[in-house]
C-alpha positions in Angstrom: -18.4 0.8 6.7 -19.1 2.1 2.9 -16.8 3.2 0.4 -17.7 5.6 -2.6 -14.9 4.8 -5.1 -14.7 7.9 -7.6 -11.4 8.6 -10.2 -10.5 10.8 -13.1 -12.4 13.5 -11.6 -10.2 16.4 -13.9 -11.2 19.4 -12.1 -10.5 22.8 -14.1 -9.7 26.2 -12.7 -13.3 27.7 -13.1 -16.7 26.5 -11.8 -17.8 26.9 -15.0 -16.1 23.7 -16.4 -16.9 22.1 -13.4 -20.6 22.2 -12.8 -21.3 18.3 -13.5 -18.7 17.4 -11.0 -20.0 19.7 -8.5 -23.9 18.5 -9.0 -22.2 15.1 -8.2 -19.8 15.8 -5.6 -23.0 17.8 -3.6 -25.2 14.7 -4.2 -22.8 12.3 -3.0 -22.3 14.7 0.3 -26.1 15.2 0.9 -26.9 10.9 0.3 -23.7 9.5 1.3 -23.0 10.9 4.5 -21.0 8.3 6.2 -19.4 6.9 3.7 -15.8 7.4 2.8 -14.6 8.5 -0.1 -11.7 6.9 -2.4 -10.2 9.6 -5.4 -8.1 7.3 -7.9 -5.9 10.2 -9.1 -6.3 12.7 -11.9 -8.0 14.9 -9.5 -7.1 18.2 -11.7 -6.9 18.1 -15.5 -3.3 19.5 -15.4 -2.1 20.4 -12.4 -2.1 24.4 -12.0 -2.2 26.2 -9.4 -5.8 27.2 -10.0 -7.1 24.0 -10.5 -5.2 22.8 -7.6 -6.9 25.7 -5.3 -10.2 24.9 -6.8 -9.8 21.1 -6.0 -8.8 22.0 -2.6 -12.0 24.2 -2.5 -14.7 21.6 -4.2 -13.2 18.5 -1.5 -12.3 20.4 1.8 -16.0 19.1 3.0 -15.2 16.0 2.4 -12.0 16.0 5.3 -11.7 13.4 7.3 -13.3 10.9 5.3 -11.5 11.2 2.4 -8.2 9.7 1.2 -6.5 10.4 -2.1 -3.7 9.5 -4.6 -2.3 11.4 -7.9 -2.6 10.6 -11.3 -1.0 11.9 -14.6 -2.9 14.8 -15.2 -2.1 15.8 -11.5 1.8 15.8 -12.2 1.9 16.7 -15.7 0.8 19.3 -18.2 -2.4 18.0 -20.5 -1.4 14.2 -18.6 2.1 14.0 -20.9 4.9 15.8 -20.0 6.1 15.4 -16.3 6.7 17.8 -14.0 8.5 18.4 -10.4 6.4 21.3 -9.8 3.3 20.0 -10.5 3.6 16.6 -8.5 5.2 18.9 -5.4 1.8 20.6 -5.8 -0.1 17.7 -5.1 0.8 17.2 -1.3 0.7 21.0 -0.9 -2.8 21.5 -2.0 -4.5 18.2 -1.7 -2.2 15.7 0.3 -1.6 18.0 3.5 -4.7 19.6 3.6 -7.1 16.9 3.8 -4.9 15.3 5.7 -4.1 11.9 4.3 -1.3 10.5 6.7 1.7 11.5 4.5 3.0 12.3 1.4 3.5 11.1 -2.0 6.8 12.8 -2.9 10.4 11.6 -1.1 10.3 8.6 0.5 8.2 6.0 -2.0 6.3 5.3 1.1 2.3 3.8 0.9 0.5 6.3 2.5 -1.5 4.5 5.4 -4.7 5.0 6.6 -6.3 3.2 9.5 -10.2 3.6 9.6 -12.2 1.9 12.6 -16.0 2.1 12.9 -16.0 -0.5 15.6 -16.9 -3.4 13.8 -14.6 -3.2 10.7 -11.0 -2.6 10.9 -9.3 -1.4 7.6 -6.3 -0.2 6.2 -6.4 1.8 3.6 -3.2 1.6 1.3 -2.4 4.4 -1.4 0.3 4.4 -4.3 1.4 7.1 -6.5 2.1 4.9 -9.2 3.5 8.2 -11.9 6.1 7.0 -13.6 8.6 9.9 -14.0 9.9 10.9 -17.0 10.8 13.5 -19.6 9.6 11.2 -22.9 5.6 12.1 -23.5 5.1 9.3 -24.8 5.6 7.1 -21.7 4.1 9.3 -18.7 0.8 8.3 -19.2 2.1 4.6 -18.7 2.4 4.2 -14.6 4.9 2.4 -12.6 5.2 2.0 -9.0 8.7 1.1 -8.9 11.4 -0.9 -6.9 11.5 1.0 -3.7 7.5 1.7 -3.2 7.1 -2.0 -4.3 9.6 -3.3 -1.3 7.8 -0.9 1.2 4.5 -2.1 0.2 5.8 -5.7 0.8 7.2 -4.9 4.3 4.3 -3.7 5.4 2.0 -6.4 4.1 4.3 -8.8 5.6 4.6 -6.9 9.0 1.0 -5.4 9.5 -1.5 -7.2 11.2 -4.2 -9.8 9.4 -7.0 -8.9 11.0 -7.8 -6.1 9.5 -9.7 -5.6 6.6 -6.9 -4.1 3.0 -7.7 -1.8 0.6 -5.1 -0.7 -1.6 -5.8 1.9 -4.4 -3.7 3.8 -7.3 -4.8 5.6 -10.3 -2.9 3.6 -13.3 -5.3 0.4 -14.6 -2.7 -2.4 -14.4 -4.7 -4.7 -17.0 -3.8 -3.0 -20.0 -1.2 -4.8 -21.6 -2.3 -4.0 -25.0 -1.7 -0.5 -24.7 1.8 0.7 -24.7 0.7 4.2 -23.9 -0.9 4.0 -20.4 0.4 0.1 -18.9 1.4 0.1 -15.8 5.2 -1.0 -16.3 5.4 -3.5 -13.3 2.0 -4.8 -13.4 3.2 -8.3 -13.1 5.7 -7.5 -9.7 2.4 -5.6 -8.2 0.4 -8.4 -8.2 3.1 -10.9 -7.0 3.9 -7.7 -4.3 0.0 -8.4 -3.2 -0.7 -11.6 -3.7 -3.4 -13.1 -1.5 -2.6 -9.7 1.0 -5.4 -7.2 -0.5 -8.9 -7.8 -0.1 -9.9 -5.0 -2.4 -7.9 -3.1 -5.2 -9.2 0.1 -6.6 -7.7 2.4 -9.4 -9.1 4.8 -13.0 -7.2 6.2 -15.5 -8.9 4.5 -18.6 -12.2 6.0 -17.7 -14.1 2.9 -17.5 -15.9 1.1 -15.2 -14.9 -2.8 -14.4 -14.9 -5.1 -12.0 -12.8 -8.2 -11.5 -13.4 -10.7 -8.9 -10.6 -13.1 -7.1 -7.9 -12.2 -9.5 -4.6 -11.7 -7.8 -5.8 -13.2 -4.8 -8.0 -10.8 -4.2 -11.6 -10.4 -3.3 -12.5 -7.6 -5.6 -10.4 -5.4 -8.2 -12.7 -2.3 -9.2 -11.9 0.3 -12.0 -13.5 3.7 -11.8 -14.4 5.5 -14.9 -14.6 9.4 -15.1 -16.7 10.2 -12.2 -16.9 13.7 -13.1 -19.2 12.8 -16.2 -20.8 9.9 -15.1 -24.0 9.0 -12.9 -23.1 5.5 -10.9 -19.9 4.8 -9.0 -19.1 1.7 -7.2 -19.7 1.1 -3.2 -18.1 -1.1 -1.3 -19.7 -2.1 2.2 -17.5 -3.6 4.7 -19.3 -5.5 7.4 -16.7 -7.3 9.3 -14.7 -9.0 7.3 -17.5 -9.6 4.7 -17.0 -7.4 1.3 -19.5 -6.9 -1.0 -20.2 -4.3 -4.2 -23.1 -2.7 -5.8 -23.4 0.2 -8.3 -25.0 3.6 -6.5 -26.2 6.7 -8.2 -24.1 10.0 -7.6 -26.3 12.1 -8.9 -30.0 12.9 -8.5 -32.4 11.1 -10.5 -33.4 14.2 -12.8 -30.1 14.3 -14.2 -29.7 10.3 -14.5 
């Protein structure tokens, strides 16, 4: 099984700011045709109706091997300012559609996916980790909160250890040095997951890194911008061994 791990992806209502996400997005669907594909949130720049539509449009091909979660730019205007309408957007157009197992707005439920290609078993575990708020200058900071942090521990605790756990969000919880885009709760996540997630996965600073056996875990992978970028990460799951390498997603004219 091979994941292609792409984030910050800021899609805009017209194809005509969009054309180096699109080169990319038809590479990676002409190379990559097995392999699922992992969106770390800011999906759309703001989170209009037409970029919403056009999202929906650019990743419909991608159904059933794709799985999602928001970011700041999806639930608020220019990634600042919050809004209900906008995150409510986000299930409508993107969540339901392609079909991702559940929502992200009510219940502060993981959305859980359960993806078997007969020799690897995985869950895959996504977080909307938005913090919501009216000040600007905290909703690019992330948070996944008391409620979504207790369900994530239940079903850690109650799901079953053979399989293979990747859990993924868009907010990069290593920045401590920013005060402007931390996750607020970094430090209960990873007790949360502690030696329970084999591979973590999130974007928002648009950068690309990679920690290994922090938190207990195998691999922790950043994204950058995929939109505007040639490489993404792949992760290959071959029973229960995990490995990484850097793949193109675009041809190697435009590299």
């Amino acid at each position: 099984m091979k994941i292609i791990h792409l984030s910050d992806l800021h899609i805009h209502g017209s194809n005509d700011d969009n054309q180096a996400l699109i080169s990319a997005l038809e590479f990676i669907s002409k190379t990559y045709t097995e392999h699922i594909l992992i969106i770390t949130g800011d999906i759309t720049d703001d989170g209009s109706p037409k970029q919403y539509e056009k999202a929906i449009e650019l990743l419909n091909g991608f159904k059933g091997r794709i799985y999602i979660c928001p970011g700041n730019h999806d639930y608020g205007a220019v990634g600042n300012l919050y809004s209900e309408e906008r995150a409510l957007r986000f299930d409508q157009y993107l969540s339901i559609p392609l079909e991702q197992g559940g929502t992200f707005r009510g219940d502060c439920t993981p959305v859980v996916n359960i993806v078997n290609d007969g020799k690897s078993k995985v869950m895959l575990i996504a977080l909307d980790s938005n913090l919501e708020t009216s000040s600007p200058f905290d909703f690019a900071c992330g948070e996944i909160g008391p409620l979504q942090l207790q369900a994530l521990n239940t079903l850690l605790s109650t799901s079953s250890q053979d399989m293979i756990k990747v859990l993924f969000f868009h907010h990069h919880p290593f920045m401590v040095n920013d005060p402007f885009m931390m996750l607020k709760d970094a430090e209960a996540l990873a007790r949360t997951i502690y030696g329970k997630i084999d591979v973590v996965l999130f974007g928002h600073k648009h950068e690309m890194s990679q920690w290994e056996n922090r938190w207990g875990t195998k691999y922790i992978l950043a994204s950058d911008n995929s939109s505007d970028k040639n490489y993404a990460k792949e992760i290959t799951i071959d029973g229960d061994v995990i490995s990484v390498a850097i793949v193109p997603i675009r041809t190697q004219k435009m590299i």
